[in-house]
N, C-alpha and C positions, 0 to 999 in steps of 0.2 A: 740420432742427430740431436744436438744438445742445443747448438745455436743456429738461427736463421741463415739460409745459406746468400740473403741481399742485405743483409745490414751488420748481419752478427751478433746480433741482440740474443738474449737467452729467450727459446720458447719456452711456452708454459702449454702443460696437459690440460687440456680441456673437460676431454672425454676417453672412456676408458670402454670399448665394447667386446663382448663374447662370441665369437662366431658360431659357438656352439647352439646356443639356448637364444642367441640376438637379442640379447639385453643388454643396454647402455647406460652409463653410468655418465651424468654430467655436471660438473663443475670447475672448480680450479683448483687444480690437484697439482701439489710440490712433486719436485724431481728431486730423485736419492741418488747420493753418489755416487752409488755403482753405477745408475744409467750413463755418467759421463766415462765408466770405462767399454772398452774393446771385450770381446768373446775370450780374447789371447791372455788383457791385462785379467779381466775376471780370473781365468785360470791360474797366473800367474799367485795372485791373491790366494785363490782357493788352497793351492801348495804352500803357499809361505804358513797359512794357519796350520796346513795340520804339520808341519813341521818347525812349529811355535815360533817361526822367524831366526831359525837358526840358519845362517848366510848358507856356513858349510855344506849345508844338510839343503838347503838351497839347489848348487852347485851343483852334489851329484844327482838331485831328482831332476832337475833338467836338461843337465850335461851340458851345462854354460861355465864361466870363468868368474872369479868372484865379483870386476869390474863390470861384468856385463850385471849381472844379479842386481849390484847396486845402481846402476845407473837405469835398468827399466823400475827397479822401486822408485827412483827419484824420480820417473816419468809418471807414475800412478800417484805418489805424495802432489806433484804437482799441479795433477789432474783434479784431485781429492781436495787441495787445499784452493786449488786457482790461482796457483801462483807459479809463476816462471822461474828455472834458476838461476842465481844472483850470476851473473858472469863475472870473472874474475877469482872465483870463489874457491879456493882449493884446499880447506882446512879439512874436509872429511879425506881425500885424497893421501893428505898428511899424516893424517891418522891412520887412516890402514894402514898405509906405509910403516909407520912406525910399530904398530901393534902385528907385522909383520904377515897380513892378509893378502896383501899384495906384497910385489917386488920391486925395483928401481924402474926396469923396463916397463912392468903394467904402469905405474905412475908416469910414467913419461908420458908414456900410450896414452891415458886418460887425459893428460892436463890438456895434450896437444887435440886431443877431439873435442872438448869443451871448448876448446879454443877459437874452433874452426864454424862452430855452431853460431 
């Protein structure tokens, strides 16, 4: 949990303790990006490195579709950056499209779920 669940403000790490040896560690201690991801997006991440971000290569390690591929990275970029996406926005869409990753139908597929968001 990243933000307070009655205000929504970002918490901040206080304290850091070992169940093992129960030593505590305390101050104010920054949060790293990954803690704002999921168990799933971690994973996610973990594969795209070792398959150096190649979409394709993507695809068959998870047995997803390239639209899905790119749209959970867009869910992690904008976890990672904090920032929502632009709605309206269809130029990466257009690009696949063109660069021939997707097909008319996945485009369609996509604009109409971003749409709906």
């Amino acid at each position: 949990m990243n933000n307070c669940p009655i205000c929504k403000s970002q918490l901040l790490v206080r304290e850091y303790h070992c169940s093992q040896c129960k030593i505590s560690f305390k101050g104010n201690f920054e949060s790293t990006w990954p803690a704002a991801l999921s168990e799933e997006q971690l994973e996610f991440v973990r594969t795209f490195i070792i398959v150096q971000g190649n979409i394709r290569e993507m695809e068959k390690a998870l047995g997803i579709s390239y639209p899905t591929v790119k749209n959970r990275l867009a869910e992690i970029i904008g976890k990672i950056a904090d920032q929502a996406p632009v709605p309206g926005d269809y130029i990466d869409v257009m690009h696949d499209l063109e660069q021939g990753f997707i097909n008319v139908d996945e485009a369609i597929a996509e604009i109409k779920t971003r749409r709906k968001k």
